[in-house]
C-alpha positions as CSV (number, residue, x, y, z in Angstrom):
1,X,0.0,0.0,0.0
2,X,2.9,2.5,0.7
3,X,4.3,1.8,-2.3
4,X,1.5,2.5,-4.6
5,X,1.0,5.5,-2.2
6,X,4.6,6.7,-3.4
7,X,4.3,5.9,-6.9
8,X,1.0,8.2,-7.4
9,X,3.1,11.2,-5.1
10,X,5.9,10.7,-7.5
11,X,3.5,10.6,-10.4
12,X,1.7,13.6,-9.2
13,X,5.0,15.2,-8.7
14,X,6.0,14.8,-12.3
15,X,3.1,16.2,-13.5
16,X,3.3,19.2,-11.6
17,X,7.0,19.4,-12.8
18,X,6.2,19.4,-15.9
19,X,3.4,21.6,-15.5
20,X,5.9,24.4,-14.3
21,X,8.1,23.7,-17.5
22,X,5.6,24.1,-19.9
23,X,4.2,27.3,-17.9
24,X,8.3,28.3,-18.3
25,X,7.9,27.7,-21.7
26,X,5.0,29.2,-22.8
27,X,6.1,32.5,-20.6
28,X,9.6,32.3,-22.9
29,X,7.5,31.5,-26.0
30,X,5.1,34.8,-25.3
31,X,8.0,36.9,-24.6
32,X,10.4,36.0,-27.3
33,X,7.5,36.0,-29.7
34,X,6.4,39.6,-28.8
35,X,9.9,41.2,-29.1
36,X,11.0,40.6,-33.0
37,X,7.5,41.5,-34.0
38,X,7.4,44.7,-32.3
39,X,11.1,45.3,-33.6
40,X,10.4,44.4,-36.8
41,X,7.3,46.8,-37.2
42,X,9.7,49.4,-35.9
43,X,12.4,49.0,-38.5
44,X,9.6,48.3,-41.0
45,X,8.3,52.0,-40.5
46,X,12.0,53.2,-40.7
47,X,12.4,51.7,-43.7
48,X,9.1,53.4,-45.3
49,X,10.5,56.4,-43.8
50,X,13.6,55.9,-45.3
51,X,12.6,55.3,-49.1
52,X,10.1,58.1,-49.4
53,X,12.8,60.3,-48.5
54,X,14.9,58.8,-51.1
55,X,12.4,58.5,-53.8
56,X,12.1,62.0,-53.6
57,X,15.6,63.0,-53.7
58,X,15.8,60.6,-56.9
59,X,13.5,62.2,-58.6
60,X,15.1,65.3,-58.2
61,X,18.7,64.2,-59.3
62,X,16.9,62.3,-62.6
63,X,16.1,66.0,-63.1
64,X,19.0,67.3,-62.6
65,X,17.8,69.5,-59.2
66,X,19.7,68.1,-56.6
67,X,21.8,70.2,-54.7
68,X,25.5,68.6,-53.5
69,X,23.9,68.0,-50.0
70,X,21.0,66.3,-51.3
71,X,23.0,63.9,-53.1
72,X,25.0,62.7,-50.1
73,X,21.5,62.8,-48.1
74,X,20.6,60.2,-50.8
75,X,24.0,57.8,-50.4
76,X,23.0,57.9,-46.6
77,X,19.7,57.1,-46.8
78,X,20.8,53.9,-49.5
79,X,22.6,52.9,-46.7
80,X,20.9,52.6,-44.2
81,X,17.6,51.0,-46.2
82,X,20.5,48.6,-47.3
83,X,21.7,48.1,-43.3
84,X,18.1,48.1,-42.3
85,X,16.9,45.3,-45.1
86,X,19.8,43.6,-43.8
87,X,18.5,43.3,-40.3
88,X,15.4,42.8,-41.1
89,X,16.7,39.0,-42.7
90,X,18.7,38.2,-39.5
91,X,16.1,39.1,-37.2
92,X,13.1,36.7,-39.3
93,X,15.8,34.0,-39.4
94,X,16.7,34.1,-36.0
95,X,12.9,34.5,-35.1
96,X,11.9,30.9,-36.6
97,X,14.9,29.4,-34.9
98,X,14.4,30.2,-31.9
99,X,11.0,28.6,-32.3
100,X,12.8,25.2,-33.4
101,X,14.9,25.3,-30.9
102,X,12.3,26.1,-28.0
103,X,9.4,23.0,-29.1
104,X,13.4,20.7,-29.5
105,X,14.0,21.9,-25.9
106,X,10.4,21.3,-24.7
107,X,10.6,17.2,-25.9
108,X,13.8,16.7,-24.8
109,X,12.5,18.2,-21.2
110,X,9.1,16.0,-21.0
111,X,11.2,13.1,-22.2
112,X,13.6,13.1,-19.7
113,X,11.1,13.8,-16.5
114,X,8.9,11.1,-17.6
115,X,11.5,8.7,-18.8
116,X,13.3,8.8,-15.2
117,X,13.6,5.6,-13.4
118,X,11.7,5.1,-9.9
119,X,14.9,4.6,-7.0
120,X,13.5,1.4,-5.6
121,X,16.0,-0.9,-6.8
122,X,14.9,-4.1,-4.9
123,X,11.3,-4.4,-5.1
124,X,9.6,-3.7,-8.8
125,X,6.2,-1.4,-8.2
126,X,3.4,-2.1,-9.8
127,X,2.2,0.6,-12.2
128,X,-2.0,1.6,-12.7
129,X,-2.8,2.8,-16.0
130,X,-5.5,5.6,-15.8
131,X,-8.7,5.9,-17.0
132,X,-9.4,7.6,-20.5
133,X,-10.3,10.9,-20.1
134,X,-9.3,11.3,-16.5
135,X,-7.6,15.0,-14.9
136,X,-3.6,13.8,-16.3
137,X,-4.6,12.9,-19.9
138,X,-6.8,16.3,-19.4
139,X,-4.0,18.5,-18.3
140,X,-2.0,17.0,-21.1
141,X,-4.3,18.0,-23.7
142,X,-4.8,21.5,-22.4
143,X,-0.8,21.7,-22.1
144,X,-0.4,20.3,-26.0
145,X,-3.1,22.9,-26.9
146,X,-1.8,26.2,-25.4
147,X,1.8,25.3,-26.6
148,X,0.4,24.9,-30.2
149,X,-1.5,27.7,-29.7
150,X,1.6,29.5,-28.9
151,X,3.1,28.3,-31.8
152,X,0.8,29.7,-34.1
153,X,0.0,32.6,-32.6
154,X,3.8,33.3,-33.3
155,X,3.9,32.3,-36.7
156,X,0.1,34.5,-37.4
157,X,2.0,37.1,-35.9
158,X,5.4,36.7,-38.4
159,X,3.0,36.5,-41.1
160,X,1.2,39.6,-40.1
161,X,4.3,41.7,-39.9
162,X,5.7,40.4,-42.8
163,X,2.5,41.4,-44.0
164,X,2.6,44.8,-43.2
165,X,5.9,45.6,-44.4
166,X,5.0,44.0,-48.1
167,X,1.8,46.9,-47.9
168,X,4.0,49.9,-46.6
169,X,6.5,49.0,-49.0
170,X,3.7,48.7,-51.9
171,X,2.3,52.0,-50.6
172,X,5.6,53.6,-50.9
173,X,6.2,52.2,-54.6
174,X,2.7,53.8,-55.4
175,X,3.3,56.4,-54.0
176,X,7.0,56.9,-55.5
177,X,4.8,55.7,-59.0
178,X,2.7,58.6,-58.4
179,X,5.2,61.1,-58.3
180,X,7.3,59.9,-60.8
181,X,3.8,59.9,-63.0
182,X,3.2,63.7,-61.8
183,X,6.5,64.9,-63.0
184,X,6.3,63.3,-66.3
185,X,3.2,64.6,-66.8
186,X,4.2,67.8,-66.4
187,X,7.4,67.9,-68.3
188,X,5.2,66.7,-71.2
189,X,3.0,69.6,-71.0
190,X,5.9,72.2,-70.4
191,X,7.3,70.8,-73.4
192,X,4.1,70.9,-75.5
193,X,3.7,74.6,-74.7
194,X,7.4,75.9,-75.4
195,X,6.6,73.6,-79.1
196,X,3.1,75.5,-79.7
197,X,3.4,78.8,-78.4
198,X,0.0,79.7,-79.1
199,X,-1.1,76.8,-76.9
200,X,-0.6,79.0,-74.0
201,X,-3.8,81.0,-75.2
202,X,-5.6,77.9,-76.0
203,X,-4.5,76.7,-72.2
204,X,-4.8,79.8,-70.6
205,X,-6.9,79.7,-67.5
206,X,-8.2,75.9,-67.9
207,X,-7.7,74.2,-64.6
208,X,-6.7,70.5,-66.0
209,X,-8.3,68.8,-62.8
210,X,-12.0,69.8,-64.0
211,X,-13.8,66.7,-65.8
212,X,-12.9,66.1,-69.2
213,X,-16.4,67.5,-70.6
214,X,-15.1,70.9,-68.8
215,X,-12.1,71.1,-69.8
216,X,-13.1,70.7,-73.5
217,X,-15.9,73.6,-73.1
218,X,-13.3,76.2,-72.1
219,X,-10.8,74.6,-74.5
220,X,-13.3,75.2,-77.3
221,X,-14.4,78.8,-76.2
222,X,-10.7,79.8,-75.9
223,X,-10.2,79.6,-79.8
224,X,-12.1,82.6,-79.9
225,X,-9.1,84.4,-78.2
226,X,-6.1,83.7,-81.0
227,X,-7.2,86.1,-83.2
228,X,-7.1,83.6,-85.8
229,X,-8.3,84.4,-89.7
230,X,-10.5,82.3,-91.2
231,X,-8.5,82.2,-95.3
232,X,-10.8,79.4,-96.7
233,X,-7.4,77.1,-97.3
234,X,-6.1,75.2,-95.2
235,X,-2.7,74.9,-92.6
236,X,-1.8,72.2,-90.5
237,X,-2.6,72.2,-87.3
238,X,1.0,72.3,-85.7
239,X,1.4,75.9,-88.3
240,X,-1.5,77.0,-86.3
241,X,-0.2,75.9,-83.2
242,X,3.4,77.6,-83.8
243,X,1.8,80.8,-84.3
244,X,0.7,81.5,-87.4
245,X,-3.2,81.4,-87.0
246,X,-4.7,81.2,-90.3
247,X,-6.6,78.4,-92.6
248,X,-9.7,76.8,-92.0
249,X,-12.1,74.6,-90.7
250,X,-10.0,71.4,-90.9
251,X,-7.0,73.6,-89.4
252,X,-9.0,74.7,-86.6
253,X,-11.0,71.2,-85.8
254,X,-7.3,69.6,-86.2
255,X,-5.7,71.4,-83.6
256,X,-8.7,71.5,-81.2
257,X,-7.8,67.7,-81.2
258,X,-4.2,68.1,-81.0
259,X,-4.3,70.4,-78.1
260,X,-7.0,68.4,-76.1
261,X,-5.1,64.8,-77.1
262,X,-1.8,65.9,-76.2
263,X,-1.8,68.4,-73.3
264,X,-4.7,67.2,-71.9
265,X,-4.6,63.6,-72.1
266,X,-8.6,63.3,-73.5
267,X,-8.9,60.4,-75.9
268,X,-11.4,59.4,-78.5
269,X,-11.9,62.9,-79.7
270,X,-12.6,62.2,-83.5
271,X,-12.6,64.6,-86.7
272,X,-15.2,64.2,-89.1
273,X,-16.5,66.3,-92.2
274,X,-19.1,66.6,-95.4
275,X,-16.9,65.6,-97.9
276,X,-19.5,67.3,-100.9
277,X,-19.9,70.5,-102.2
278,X,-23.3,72.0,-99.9
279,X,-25.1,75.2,-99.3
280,X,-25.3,76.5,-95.7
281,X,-26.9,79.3,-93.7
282,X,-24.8,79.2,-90.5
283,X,-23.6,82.8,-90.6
284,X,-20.6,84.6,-89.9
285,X,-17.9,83.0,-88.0
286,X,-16.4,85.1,-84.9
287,X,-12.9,85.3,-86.4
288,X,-11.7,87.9,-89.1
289,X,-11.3,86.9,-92.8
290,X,-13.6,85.5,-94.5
291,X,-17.5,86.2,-94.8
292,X,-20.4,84.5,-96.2
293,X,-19.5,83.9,-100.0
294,X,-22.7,83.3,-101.1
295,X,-25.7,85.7,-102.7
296,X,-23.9,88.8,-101.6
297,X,-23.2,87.6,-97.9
298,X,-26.4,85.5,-97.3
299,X,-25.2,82.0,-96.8
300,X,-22.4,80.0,-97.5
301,X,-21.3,77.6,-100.5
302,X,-18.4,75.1,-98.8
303,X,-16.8,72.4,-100.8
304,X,-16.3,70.8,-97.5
305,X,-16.7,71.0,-94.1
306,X,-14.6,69.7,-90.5
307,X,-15.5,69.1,-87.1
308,X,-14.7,67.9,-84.0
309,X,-16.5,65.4,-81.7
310,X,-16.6,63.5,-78.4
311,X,-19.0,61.5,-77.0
312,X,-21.5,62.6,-79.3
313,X,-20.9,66.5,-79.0
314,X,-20.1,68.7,-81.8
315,X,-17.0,71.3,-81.4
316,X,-18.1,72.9,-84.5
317,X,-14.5,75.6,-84.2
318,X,-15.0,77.5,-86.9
319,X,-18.7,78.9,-85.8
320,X,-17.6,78.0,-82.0
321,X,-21.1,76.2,-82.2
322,X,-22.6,73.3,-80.8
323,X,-24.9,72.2,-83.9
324,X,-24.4,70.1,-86.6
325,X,-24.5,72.1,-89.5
326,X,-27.5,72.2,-91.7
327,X,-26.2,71.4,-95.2
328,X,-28.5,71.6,-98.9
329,X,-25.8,69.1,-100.1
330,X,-24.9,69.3,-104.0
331,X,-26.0,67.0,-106.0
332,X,-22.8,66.4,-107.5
333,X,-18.9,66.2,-106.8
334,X,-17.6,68.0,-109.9
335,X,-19.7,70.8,-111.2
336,X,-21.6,70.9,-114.0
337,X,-21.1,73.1,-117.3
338,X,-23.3,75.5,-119.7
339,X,-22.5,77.9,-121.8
340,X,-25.9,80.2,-119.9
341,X,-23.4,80.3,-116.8
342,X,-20.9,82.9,-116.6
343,X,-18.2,80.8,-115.6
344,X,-20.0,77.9,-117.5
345,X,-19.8,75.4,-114.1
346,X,-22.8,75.2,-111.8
347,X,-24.0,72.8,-109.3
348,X,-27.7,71.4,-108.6
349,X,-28.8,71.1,-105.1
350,X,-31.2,69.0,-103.6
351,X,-33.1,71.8,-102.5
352,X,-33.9,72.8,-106.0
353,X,-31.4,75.3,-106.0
354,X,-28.7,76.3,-108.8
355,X,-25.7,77.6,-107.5
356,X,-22.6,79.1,-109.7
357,X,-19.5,80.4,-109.9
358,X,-19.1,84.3,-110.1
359,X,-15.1,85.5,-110.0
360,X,-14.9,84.2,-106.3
361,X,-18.4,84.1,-104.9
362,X,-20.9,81.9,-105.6
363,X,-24.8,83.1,-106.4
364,X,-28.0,81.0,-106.6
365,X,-31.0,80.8,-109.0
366,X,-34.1,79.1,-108.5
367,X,-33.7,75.4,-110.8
368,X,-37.0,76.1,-112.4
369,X,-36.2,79.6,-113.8
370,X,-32.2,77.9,-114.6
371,X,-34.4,74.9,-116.8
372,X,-36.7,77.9,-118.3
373,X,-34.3,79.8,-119.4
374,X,-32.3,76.9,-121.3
375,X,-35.4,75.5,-122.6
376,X,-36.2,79.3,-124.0
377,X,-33.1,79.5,-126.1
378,X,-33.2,75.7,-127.0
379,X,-36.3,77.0,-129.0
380,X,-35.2,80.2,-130.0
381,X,-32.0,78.8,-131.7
382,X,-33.8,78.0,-135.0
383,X,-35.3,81.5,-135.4
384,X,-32.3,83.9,-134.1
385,X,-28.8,81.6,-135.0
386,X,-27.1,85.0,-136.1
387,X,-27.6,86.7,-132.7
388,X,-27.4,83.8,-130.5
389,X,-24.3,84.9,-128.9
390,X,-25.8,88.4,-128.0
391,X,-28.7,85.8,-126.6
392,X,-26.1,84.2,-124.7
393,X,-24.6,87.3,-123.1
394,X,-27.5,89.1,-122.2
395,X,-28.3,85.9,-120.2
396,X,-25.1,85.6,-118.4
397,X,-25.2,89.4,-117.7
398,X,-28.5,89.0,-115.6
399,X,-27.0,85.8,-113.6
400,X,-24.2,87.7,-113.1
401,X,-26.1,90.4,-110.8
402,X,-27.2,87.2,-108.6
403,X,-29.7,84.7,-109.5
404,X,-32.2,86.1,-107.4
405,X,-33.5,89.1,-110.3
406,X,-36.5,87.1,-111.7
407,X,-38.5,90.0,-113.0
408,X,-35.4,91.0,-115.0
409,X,-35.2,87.0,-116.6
410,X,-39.1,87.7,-117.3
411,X,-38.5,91.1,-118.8
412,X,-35.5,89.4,-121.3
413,X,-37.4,86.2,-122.3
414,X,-40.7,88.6,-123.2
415,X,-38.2,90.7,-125.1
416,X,-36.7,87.8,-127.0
417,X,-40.7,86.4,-127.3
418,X,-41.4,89.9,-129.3
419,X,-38.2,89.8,-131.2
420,X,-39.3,86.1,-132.3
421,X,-43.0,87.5,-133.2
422,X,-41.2,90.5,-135.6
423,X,-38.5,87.4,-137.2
424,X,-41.6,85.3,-138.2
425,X,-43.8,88.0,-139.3
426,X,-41.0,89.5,-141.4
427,X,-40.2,86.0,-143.2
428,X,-43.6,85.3,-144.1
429,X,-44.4,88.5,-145.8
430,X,-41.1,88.5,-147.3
431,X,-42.5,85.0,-149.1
């Protein structure tokens, strides 16, 4: 009986030995666990610290801006990111081995306690197995289940600083990304305006953080400022752009897209046209040059037209308008030719209008006068051969005072009616 009573004491006795040793080592475990981490995040935040500085002071001496102090500022701070990248290895390394070397420690410990023979040399006891589930197998489970539980609360914690430093450092690159993208920016736009030096007008005042639509409103109003002269022939848009403000509609809508493309950054701004020959009413444009070439100043006649447009918006530059033009398109490319017209070329439009040639203006005739008048001499030809040149230039007289005189067509046709009366009359009594 006293010897089963000294084999539970010593039983209990181990236990509560190696109870203290894994308390030990779960105390060493916390602490040693708690110390690299908090290290780490402090040399993690030097670090960030460290390279923001530097990216500055590298974009500086890519510029050529840094002063002689700056530059050894920056050979410092390489070093110590360098020194401090460095330390940040050894201490991980020396983090997870300490771990090995503390759960080696903690088996060789248990191993030995329980492995230690009883000092009762003569007489061998005899040893009880315990029940499943009783209060040793219980204290060894909760001892198993803090230590791993220690163990990963160590490694979560490695991971999690690890972690953080991988974000800080990514925050930094975008960051250092950022800048580097800023200052590119800029020198592109510093370098487009000493190009184009009438881009400063076109830029003037335009704060380039507004929304796109924004920016492109005052863009397009600004044209109004560069004195530009509208010549009816076109420049490229760089000419423009360099200072010479003349040409036309494709010059203008050209370098509205340019400007916008290029110092802006907008995309998908397109240039589109009428490609025919057409009659318009849109007025005067705001700039000096020229003025409505049509029926003494009434409309225009274009041979084309440009424009620009982004999502579905017209920047119509040369009126500064926001509507598509309303065109009474030609009916053909190449003009047509009679010898009524005085410059013998007219075109028909599909608006029943004629419209011709007159030195350089253009004027317009009703189509069913044009067709009365041809069909008139047609069937005076046969009576008045000998004069039909005078015909002919009487005719081109009156379209050449605009097209638009139609009491003074009536007046010539009665007069050539009469003359045709007197012909016939004088041929028959003369048979």
């Amino acid at each position: 009986m006293k010897e089963r009573l000294q084999i539970h004491k010593k039983a209990d006795s181990s236990a509560s030995k190696s109870e203290q040793g894994q308390h030990l080592l779960t105390t060493h475990s916390q602490l040693g666990s708690k110390k690299p981490i908090v290290q780490a995040k402090v040399e993690n935040q030097k670090f960030q610290e460290y390279q923001f500085e530097a990216t500055k002071l590298q974009i500086q001496a890519k510029h050529g801006t840094i002063t002689p102090d700056g530059q050894e500022r920056l050979t410092v701070l390489q070093a110590k990111m360098n020194e401090s990248l460095q330390q940040g290895k050894e201490h991980s390394f020396q983090f997870g081995h300490n771990i090995d070397k503390m759960a080696i420690k903690r088996a060789d410990t248990v191993s030995l306690a329980q492995m230690q023979p009883l000092q009762e040399p003569l007489i061998q006891p005899k040893l009880t197995v315990g029940q499943p589930g009783d209060r040793y197998e219980q204290e060894a489970d909760r001892v198993a289940t803090s230590v791993v539980s220690q163990l990963n609360a160590a490694t979560l914690q490695n991971q999690e600083g690890q972690q953080t430093t991988l974000a800080g450092s990514r925050n930094i690159q975008a960051s250092s990304e950022g800048i580097l993208a800023a200052n590119n920016s800029a020198d592109k736009k510093q370098k487009f305006l000493q190009d184009y030096s009438l881009a400063k007008t076109l830029v003037n005042s335009i704060d380039d953080t507004l929304p796109e639509d924004k920016i492109l409103e005052q863009l397009f109003k600004n044209f109004g400022n560069i004195q530009f002269q509208y010549t009816m022939v076109s420049k490229s848009q760089e000419t423009l752009l360099k200072g010479s403000p003349e040409g036309d509609c494709q010059t203008l809508a050209r370098a509205f897209k340019k400007v916008a493309e290029e110092y802006f950054g907008i995309e998908k701004i397109t240039v589109e046209s009428i490609a025919k020959p057409f009659l318009s009413e849109a007025g005067v444009t705001p700039y000096q040059g020229k003025k409505p070439n049509c029926d003494d100043g009434k409309r225009w006649f274009f041979q084309n037209h440009y424009w620009a447009s982004w999502n579905g918006k017209v920047y119509d530059v040369l009126f500064l308008s926001h509507k598509r033009t309303e065109a009474d398109m030609a009916k053909q490319v190449q003009p047509l030719t009679s010898m009524l017209m005085p410059e013998q070329e007219y075109y028909e439009t599909e608006k029943g209008k004629v419209v011709y040639p007159i030195v350089n203006k253009y004027s317009t005739v009703e189509i069913s006068i044009f067709e009365k008048l041809k069909n008139f001499v047609n069937n005076l030809g046969r009576f008045f051969s000998d004069n039909m040149s005078a015909i002919i230039n009487k005719i081109q007289s009156l379209l050449s005072k605009g097209g638009n005189n139609a009491s003074g067509f009536d007046s010539l046709m009665r007069e050539l009616e009469n003359d045709k009366t007197s012909t016939v009359v004088s041929n028959n009594q003369n048979q």
